[in-house]
N, C-alpha and C positions, 0 to 999 in steps of 0.2 A: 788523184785520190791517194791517201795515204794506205803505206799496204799494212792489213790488219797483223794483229799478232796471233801466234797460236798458243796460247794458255789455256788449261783448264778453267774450271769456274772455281777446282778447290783449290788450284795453283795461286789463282787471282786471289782470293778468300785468306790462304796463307799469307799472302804478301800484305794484303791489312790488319790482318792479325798482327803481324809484325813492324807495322809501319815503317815499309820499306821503302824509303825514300826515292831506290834504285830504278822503282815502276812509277815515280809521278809524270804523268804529262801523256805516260803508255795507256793506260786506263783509266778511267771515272770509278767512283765506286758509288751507287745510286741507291736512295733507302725510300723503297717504296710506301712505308708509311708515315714520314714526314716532307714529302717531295725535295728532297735536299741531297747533291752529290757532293763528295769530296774527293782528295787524291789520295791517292792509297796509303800517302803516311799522314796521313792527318791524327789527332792524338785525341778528335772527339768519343765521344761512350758507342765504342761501339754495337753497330744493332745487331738483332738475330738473323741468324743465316740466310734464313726463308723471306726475308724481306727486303734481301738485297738484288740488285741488278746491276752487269756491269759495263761499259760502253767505253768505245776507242776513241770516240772522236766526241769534241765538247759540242758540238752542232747539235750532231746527234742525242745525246743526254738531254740539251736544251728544249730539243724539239720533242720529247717524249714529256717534258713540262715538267722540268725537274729545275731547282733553283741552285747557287755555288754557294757552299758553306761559308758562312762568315770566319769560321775561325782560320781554317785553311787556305781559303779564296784562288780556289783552282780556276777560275775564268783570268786572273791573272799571270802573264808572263811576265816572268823576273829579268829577259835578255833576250834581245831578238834573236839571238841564237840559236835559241832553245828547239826550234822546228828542224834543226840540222841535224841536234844531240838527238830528237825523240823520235828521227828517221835512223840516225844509228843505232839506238837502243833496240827500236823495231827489229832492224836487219841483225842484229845480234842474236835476239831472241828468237827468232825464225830460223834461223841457220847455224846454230851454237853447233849440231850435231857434225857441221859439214869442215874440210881443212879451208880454211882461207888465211890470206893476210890484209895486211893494212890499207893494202893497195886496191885491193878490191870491196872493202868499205867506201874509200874514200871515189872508186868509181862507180862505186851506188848514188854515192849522194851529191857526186859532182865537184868537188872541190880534191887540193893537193892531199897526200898522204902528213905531209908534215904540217900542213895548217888544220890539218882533221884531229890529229893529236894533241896538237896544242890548245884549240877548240873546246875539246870534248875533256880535256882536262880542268882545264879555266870553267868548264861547266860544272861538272860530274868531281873535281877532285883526286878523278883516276884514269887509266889508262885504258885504251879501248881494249886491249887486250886482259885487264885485272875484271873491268869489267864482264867480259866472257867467262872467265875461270869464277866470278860470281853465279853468273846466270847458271854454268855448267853443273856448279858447286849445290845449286837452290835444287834442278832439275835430279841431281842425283840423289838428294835426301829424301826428297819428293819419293822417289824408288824405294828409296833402302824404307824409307817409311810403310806405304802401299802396296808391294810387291815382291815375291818369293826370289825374283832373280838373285843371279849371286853378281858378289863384285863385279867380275871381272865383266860380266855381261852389261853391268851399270856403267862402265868406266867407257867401254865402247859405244855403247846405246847413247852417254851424253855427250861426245865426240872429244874425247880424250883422247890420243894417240897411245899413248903407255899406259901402262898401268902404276910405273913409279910413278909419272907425273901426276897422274891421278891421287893416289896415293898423299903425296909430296902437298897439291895444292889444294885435298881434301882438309888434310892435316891443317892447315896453315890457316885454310878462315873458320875450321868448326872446332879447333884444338882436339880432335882427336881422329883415329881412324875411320873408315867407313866400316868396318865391321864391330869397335867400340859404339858408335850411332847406332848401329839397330840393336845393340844386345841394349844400349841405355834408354830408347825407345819401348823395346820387350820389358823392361821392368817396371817402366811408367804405367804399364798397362792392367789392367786387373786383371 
């Protein structure tokens, strides 16, 4: 059985919001007033919050009587692969907080370290480790958004080693600091 992920519901919610292609295949995203799921980047209208539901496994969605969006057509795989990539993505996102390397990905899911990379690039277009510093990067905004912590408590909470690193690879996918994000957040706010 596949191991579930730990996301919130508004973690999940943010990521269709954003149609983030990063979580397809991770969860369904289910709109319980048209029986219809899609994958979290799908680029359909999306519904109001309270009429969503959201599910790891397509069986599951199926069995609750939910039908694959045409436009998306999440019951389709693009490469048999893809069960490899969305057991890595899983163990990624479960264990962002914890140190590991590549080595121990690839003995999650069974296969060489160097065919895990090349795999999961040929899929995803990134590395399993850019990957991480995504997830990392999501789960700290997430914070700096929701919560009074400071930096530095956010940079180790989403298993950053440093805090330049943090810092460093903050910088690099949201173009600014973690402390420019929450002041630009506080202003968006009434």
């Amino acid at each position: 059985m596949p191991e579930k992920i730990n996301l919130s519901f508004d973690e999940m919610w943010e990521k269709v919001l954003a149609c983030d292609r990063t979580y397809d295949g991770v969860f369904f995203t289910a709109v319980k007033t048209t029986k219809i799921y899609c994958r979290p980047s799908c680029r359909s209208r999306k519904p109001k919050k309270i009429n969503v539901a959201f599910y790891q496994d397509i069986q599951e969605v199926e069995n609750a009587g939910y039908r694959a969006c045409k436009r998306c057509r999440p019951d389709t795989t693009h490469s048999p692969d893809l069960s490899v990539v969305n057991s890595v993505i899983t163990f990624l996102i479960n264990h962002y907080k914890q140190p590991f390397i590549l080595q121990d990905i690839a003995d999650h899911v069974g296969i060489s370290s160097f065919y895990l990379e090349r795999l999961f690039k040929r899929e995803t277009a990134e590395t399993p480790r850019s990957y991480l510093e995504k997830i990392r990067v999501d789960k700290a905004s997430h914070y700096l958004r929701n919560s009074l912590k400071t930096n530095l408590e956010i940079c180790y909470e989403t298993g950053f080693q440093s805090p330049s690193n943090f810092y460093r690879v903050f910088r690099r996918l949201k173009n600014c600091t973690p402390s420019e994000y929450r002041h630009l957040l506080n202003e968006d706010r009434p």
